[in-house]
N, CA, C and O of each residue as an XYZ file, in Angstrom:
640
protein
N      62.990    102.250     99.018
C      63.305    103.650     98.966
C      63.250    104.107     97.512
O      63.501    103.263     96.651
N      62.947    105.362     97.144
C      62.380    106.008     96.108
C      64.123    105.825     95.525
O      65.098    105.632     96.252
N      64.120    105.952     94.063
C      65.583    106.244     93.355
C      65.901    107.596     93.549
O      67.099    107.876     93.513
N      64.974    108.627     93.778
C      65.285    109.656     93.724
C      66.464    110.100     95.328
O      67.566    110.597     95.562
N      65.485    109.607     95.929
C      65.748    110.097     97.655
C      67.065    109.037     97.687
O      68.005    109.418     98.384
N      67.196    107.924     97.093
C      68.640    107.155     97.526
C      69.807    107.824     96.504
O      70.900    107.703     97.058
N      69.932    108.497     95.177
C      70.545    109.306     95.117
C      70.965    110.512     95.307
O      71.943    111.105     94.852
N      69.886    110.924     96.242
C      70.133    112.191     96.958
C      70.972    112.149     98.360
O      71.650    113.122     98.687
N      70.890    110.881     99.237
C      71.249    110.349    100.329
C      72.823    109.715     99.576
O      73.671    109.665    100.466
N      73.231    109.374     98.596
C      74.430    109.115     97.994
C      75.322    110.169     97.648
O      76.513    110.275     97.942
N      74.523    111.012     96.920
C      75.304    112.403     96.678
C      75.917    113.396     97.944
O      76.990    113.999     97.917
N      74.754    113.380     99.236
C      75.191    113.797    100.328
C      76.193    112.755    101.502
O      76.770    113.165    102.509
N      76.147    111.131    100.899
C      77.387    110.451    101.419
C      78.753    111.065    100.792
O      79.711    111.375    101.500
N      78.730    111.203     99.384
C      80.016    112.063     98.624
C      80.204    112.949     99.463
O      81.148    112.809    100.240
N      79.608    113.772     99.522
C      80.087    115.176     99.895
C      80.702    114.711    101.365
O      81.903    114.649    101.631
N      79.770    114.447    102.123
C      80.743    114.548    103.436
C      81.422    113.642    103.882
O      81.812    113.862    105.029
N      81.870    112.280    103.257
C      83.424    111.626    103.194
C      83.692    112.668    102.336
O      82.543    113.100    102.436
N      84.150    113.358    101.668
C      84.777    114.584    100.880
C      85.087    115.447    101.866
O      86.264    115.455    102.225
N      84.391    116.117    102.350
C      84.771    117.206    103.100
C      85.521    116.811    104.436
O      86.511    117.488    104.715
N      85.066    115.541    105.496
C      85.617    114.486    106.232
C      86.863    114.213    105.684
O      87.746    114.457    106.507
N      87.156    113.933    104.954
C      88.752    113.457    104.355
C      89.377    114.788    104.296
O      90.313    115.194    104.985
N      88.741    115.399    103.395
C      89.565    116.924    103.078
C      90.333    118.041    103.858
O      91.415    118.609    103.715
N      89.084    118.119    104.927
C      89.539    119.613    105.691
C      89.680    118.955    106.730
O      90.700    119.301    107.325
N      88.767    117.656    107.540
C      89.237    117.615    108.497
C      90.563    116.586    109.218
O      90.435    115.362    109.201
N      91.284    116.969    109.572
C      92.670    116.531    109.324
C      93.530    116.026    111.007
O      94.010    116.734    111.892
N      93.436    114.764    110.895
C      93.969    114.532    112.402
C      95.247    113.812    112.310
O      95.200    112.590    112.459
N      96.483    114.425    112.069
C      97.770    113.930    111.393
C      97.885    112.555    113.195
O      97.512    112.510    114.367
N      98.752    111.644    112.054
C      99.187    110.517    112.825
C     100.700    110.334    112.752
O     101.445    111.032    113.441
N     101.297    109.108    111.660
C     102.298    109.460    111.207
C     102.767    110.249    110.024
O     101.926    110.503    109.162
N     103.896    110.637    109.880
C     104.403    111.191    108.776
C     103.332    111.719    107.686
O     103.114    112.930    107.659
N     102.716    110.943    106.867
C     102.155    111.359    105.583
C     100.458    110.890    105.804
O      99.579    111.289    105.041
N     100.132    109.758    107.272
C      99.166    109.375    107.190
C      98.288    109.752    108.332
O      98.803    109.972    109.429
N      97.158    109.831    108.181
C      95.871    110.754    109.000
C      95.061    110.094    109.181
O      94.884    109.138    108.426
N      94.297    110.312    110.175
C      93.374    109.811    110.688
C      92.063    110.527    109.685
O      91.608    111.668    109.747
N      91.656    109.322    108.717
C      90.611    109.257    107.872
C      89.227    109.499    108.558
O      88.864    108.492    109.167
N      88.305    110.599    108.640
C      86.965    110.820    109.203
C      85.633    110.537    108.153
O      84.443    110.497    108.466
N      86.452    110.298    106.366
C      85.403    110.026    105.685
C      85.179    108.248    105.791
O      84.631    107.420    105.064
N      85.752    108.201    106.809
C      85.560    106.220    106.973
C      84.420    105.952    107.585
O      83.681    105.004    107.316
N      84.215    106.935    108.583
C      82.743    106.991    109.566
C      81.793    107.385    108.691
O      80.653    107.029    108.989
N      81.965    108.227    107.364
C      80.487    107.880    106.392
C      80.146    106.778    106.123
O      79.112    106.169    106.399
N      81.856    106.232    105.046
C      81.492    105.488    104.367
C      81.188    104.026    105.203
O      81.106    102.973    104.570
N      81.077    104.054    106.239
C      80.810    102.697    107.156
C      79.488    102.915    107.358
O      78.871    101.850    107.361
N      78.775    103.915    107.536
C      77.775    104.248    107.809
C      76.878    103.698    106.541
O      76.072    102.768    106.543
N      77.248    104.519    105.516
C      76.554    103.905    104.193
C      76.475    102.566    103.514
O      75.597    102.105    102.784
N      77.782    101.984    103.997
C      78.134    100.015    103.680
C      77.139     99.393    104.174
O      76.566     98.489    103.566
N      76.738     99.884    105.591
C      75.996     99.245    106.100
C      74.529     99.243    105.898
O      73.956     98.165    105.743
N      73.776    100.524    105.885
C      72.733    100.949    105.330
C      72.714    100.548    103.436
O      71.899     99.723    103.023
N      73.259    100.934    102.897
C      73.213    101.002    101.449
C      73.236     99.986    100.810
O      72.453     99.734     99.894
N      74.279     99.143    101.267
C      75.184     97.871    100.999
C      76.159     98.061     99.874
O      77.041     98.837    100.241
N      76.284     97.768     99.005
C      77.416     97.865     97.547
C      76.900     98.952     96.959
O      77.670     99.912     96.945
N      76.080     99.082     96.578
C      75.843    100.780     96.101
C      76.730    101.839     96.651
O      77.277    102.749     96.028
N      76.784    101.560     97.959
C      77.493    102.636     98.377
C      78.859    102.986     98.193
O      79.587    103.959     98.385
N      78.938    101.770     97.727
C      80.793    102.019     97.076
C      81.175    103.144     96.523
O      82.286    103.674     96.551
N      79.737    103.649     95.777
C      80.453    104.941     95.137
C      80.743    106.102     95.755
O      81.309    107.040     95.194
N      80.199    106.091     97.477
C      80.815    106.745     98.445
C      82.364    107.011     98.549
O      83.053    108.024     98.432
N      82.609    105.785     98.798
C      84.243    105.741     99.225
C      84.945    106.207     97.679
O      85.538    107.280     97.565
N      84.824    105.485     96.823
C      85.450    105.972     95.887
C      85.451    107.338     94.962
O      86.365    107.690     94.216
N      84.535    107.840     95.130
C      84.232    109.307     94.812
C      84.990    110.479     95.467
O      85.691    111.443     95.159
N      84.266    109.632     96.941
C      84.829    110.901     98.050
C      86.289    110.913     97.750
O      86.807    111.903     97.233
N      86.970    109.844     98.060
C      88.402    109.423     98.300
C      89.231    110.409     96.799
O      90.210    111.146     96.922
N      88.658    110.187     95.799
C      89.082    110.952     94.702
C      88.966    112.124     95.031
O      90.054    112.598     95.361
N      87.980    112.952     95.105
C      87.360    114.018     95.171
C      88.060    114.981     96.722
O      88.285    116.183     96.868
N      88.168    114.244     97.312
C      89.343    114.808     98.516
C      90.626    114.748     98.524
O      91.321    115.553     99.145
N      91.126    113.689     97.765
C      92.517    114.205     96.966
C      92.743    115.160     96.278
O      93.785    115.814     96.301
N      91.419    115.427     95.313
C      91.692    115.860     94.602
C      91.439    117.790     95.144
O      91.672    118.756     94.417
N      91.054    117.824     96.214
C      90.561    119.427     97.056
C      91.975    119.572     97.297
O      92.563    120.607     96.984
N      92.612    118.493     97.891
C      93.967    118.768     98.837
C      95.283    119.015     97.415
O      96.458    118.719     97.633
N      94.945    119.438     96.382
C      95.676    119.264     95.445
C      96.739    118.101     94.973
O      97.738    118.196     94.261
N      96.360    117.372     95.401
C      96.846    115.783     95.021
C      96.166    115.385     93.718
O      95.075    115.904     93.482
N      96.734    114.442     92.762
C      96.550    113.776     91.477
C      95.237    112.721     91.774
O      94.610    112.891     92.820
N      95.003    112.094     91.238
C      94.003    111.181     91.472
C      94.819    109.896     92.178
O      95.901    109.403     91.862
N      93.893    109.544     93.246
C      94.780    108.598     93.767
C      94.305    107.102     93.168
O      93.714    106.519     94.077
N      94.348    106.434     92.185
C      94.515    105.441     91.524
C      94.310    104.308     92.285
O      93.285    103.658     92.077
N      95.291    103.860     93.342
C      95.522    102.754     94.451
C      94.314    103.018     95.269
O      93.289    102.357     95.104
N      94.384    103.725     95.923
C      93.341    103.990     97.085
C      91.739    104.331     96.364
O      90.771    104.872     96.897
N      91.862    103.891     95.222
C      90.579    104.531     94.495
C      89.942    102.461     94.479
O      88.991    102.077     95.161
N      90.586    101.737     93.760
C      90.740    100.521     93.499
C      90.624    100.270     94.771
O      89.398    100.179     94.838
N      91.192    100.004     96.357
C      91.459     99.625     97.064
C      90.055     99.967     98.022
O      89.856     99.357     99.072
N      89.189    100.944     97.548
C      88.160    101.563     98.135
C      86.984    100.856     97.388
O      85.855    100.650     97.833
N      87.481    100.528     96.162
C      86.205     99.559     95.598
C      85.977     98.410     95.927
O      84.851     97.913     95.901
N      86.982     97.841     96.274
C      87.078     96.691     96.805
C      86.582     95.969     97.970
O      86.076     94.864     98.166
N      87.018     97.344     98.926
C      86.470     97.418    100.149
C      84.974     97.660     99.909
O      84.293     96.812    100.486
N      84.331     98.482     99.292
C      82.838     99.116     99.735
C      82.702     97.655     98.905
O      82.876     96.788     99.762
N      82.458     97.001     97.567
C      81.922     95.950     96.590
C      81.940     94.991     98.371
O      80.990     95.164     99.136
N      82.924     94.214     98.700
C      82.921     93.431     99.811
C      81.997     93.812    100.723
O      80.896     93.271    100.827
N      82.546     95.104    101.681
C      81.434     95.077    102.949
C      80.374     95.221    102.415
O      79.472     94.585    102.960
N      79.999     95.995    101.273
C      78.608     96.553    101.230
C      77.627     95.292    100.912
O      76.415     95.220    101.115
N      78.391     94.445    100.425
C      77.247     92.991    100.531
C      77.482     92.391    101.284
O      76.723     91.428    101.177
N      78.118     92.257    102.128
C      78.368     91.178    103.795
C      77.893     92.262    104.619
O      77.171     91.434    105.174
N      77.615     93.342    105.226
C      77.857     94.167    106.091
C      76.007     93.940    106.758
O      75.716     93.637    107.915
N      74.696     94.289    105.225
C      73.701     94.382    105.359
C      73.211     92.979    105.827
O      72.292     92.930    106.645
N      73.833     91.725    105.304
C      73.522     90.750    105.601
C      73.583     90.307    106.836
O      72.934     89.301    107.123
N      74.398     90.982    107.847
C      75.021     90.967    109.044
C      74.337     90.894    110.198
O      74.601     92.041    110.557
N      73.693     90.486    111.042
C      73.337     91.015    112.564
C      74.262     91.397    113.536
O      74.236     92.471    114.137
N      75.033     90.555    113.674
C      75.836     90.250    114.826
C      77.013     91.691    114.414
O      77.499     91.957    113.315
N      77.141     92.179    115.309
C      78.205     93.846    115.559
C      79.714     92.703    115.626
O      80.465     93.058    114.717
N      80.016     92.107    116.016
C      81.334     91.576    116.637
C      81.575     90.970    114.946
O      82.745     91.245    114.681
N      81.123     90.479    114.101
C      81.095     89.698    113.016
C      81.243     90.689    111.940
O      81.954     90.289    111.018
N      80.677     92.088    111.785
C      80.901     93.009    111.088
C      82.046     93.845    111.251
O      82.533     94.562    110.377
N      82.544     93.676    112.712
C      83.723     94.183    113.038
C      84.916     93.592    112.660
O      85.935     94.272    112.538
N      84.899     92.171    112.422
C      85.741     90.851    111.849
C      86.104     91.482    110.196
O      87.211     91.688    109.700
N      84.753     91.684    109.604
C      84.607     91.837    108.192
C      85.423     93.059    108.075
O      86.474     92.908    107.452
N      85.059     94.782    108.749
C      86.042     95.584    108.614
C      87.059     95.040    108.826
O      87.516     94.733    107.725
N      87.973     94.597    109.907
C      89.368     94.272    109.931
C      89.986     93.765    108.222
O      90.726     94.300    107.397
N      89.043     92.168    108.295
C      89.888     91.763    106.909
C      90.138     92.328    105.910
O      91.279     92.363    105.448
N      88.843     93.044    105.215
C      88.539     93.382    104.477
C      89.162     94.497    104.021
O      89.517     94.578    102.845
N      89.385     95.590    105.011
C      89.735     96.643    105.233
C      91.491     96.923    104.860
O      92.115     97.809    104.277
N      91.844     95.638    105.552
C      93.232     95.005    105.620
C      94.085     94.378    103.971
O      95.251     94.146    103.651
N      92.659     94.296    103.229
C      93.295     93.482    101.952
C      93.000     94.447    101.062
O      93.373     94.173     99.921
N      92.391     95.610    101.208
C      91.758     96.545    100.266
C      93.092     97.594    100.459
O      93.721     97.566     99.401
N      93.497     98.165    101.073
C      94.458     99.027    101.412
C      95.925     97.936    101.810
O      96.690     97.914    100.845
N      96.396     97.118    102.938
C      97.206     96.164    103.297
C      97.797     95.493    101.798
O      99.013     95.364    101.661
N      96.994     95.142    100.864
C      97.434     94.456     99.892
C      97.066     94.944     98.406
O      98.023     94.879     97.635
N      95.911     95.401     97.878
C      95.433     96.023     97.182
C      96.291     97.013     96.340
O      96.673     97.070     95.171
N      96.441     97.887     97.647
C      96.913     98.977     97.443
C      98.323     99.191     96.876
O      98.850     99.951     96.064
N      98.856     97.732     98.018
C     100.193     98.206     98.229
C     100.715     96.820     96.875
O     101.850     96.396     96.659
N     100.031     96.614     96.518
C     100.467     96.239     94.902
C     100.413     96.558     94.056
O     101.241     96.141     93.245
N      99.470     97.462     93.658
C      99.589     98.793     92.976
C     100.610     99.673     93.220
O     101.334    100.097     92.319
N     100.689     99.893     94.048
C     101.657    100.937     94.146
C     103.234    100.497     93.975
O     104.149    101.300     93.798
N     103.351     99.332     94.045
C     104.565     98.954     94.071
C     104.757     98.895     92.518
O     105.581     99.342     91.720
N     103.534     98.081     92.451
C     103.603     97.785     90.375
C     103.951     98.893     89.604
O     104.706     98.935     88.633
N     103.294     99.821     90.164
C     103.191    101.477     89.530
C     104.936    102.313     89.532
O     105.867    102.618     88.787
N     104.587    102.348     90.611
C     106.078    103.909     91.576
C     106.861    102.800     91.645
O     107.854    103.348     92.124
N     107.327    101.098     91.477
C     108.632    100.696     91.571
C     108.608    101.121     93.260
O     109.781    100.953     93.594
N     108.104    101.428     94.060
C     108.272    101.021     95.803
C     108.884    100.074     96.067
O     108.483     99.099     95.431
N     110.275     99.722     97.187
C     110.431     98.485     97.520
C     109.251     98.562     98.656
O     108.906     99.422     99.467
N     108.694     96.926     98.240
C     107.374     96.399     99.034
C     107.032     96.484    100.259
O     105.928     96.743    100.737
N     108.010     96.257    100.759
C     108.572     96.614    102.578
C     108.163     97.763    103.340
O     107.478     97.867    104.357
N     108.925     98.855    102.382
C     108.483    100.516    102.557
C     107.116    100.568    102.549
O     106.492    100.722    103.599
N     106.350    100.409    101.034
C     104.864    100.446    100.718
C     103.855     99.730    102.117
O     103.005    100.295    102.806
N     104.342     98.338    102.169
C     103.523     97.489    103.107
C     103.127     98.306    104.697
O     102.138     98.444    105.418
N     104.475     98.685    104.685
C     104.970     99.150    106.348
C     103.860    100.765    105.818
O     103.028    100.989    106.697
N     103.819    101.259    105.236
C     103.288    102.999    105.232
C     101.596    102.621    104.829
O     100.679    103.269    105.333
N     101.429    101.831    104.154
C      99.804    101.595    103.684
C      99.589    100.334    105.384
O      98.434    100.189    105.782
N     100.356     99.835    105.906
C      99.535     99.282    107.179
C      99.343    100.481    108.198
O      98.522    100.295    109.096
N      99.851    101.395    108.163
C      99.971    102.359    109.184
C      98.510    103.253    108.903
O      97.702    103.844    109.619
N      98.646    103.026    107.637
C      96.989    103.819    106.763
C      95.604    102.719    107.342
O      94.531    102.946    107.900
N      96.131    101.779    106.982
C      95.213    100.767    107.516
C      94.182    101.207    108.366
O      93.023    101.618    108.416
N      95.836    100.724    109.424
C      94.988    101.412    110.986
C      94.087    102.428    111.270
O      93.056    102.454    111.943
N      94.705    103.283    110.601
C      94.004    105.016    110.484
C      93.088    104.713    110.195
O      92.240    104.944    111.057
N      92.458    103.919    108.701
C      90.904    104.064    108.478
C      89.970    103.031    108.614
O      88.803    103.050    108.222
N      90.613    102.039    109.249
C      89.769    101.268    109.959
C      89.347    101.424    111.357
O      88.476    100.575    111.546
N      89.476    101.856    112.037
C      88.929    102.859    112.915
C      88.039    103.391    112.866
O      87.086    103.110    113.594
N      88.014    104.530    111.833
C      86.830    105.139    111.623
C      85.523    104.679    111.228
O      84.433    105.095    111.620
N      85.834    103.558    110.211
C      85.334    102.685    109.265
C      84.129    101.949    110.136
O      82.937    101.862    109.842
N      84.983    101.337    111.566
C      84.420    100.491    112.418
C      83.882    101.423    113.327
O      82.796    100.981    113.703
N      84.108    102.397    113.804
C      83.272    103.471    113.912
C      81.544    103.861    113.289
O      80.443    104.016    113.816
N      82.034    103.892    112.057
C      80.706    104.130    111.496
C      79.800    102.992    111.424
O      78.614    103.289    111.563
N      80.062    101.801    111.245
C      79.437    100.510    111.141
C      78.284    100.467    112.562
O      77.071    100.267    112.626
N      79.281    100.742    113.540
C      79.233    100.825    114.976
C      77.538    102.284    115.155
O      76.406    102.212    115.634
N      78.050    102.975    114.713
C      77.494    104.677    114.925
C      75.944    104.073    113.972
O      74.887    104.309    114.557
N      75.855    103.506    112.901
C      75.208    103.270    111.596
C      73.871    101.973    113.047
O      72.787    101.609    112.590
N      74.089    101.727    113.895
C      73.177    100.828    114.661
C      72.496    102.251    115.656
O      71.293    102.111    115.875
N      72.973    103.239    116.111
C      72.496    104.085    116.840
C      71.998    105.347    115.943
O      71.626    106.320    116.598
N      71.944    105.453    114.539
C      71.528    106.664    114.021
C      71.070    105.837    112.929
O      71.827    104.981    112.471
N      69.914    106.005    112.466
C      69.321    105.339    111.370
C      68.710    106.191    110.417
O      68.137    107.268    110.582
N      68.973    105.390    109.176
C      68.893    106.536    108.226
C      67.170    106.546    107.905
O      66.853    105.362    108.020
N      66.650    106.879    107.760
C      65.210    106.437    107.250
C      64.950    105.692    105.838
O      65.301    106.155    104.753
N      64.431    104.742    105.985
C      64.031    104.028    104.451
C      62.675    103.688    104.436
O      62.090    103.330    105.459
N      62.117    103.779    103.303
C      60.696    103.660    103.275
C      60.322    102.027    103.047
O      59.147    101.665    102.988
């Protein structure tokens, strides 16, 4: 694929995990939502591979940052982690049930642990609180995540 056309196909992954995170809003518990920019960025892990990291982490900023929130730091780190991982296991992948394995863990240590050590390191959180509110996030965007991985076998992006 041309450099041109794969940063054009990157810039339009930003935008809509951006706008997906931002406006569209499917409250769960308390503070945490059902994440819709996960179904990009699964989409792009898979197609893109690690490049696409700068999906998740862009968007994820960049939709905090619409919703007037600070930069989210944890979930910025915790999103690199995640896209750097799947995006090089994901392409390598055939098997759907094996990529679905990879979201879980992966997904699970990027936000599940990642996150929630940062945040504890940071804000002084007792760990418990943090663990228990970032697994509940988990859930939320692994879902989507595995969603898109899923969606990313029935809609194909074109590559030359």
């Amino acid at each position: 694929m041309k450099k041109n056309l794969k940063i054009a196909f990157l810039a339009l992954g930003i935008a809509l995990y951006t706008v997906l995170s931002a406006f569209v809003i499917i409250p769960i518990v308390n503070r945490i939502k059902l994440d819709l920019g996960y179904i990009v960025y699964g989409m792009y892990l898979n197609t893109f591979g690690m490049i696409a990291t700068i999906v998740g982490v862009l968007g994820c900023i960049l939709g905090n940052m619409l919703k007037g929130g600070s930069i989210p730091f944890a979930w910025a780190i915790g999103q690199a982690f995640i896209g750097l991982t799947l995006g090089y296991l994901l392409p390598k992948t055939d098997k759907m049930y094996l990529k679905i394995i990879y979201c879980l863990i992966f997904a699970f240590i990027g936000i599940g642990v990642i996150k929630t050590v940062i945040e504890v390191a940071i804000y002084q959180f007792p760990i418990w609180l943090k663990f228990t509110s970032n697994f509940a996030a988990y859930v939320a965007d692994v879902i989507p995540l595995i969603i898109g991985v899923i969606l990313n076998k029935k809609i194909k992006i074109v590559k030359e």
